[in-house]
Structure formats: C-alpha cells, structure tokens
C-alpha positions as CSV (number, residue, x, y, z in Angstrom):
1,X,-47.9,26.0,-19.3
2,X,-46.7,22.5,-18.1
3,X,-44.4,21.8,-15.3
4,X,-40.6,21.1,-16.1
5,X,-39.1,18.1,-15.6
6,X,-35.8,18.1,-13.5
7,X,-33.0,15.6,-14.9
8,X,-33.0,12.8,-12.8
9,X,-29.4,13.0,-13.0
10,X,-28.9,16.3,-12.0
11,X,-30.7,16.1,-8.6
12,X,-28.4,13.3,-7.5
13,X,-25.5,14.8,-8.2
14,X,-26.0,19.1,-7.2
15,X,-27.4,20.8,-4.7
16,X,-27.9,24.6,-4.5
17,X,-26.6,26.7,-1.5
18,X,-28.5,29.5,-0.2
19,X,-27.2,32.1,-2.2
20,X,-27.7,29.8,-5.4
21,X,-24.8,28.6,-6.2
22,X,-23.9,25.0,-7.4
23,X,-22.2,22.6,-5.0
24,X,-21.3,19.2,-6.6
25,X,-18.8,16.3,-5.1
26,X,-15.1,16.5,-6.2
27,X,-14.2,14.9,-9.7
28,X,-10.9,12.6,-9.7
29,X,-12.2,11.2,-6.1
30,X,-13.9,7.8,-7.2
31,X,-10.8,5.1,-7.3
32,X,-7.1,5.4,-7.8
33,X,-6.1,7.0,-4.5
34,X,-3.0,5.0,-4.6
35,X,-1.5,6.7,-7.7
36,X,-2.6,10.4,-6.7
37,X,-0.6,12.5,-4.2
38,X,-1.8,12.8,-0.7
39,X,-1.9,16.5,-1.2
40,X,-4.3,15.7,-4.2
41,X,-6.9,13.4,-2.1
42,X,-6.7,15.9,0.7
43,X,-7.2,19.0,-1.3
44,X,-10.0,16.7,-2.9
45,X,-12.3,16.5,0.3
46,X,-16.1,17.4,0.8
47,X,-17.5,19.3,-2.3
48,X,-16.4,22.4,-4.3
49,X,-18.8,24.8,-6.3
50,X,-18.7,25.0,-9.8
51,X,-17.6,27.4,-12.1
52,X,-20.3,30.2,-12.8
53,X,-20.2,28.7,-16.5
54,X,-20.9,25.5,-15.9
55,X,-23.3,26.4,-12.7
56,X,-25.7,28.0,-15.6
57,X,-26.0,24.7,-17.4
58,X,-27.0,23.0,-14.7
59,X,-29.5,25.4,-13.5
60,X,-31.4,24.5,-16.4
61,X,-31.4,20.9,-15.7
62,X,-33.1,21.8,-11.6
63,X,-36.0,24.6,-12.4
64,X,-37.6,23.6,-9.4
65,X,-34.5,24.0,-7.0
C-alpha cells in the first residue's frame, strides 16, 4: 500500500495531545478585539479541543500523527 499524505493544512493548524485528542487555536481570535467583550478575548486564550465530532474529521486529514 502507499503512504498517506497528511493535508498540509491540517498539520499547521492541530496538534494531537497524548491521549489523542485534537487541540486547535481559538476561532473568533484573529482581529476585531475592539468590538468583542473582554470576557470574550479572555475566555478566548491559548487553545481548546475540539468536539469529538469534528476531532474525527480531522484525524483523517493527520494519519501519521
């Protein structure tokens, strides 16, 4: 069989922990501070894990990881 290719994409953007789950950066974060509340952009900080639904679609896209 051939090797998988991961998505380019994909390995910028998620990581896996050591249990396997998905940790990606917060959405909402990029620009526009000024219009969201403070206890938005602080609630907002570091990295979250995603759902267990969408963590399977993007354990397609890293076989390797």
């Amino acid at each position: 069989m051939p090797k998988l290719k991961t998505k380019s994409g994909a390995k910028k953007r998620f990581s896996l922990t050591a249990k396997g789950k998905v940790r990606a950066n917060q959405a909402n974060k990029q620009h526009g501070m000024i219009k969201r509340t403070n206890k938005q952009i602080r609630n907002q900080r570091g990295t979250t894990i995603l759902s267990p639904q969408d963590a399977r679609i993007v354990k397609k896209f890293l076989p390797y990881a």
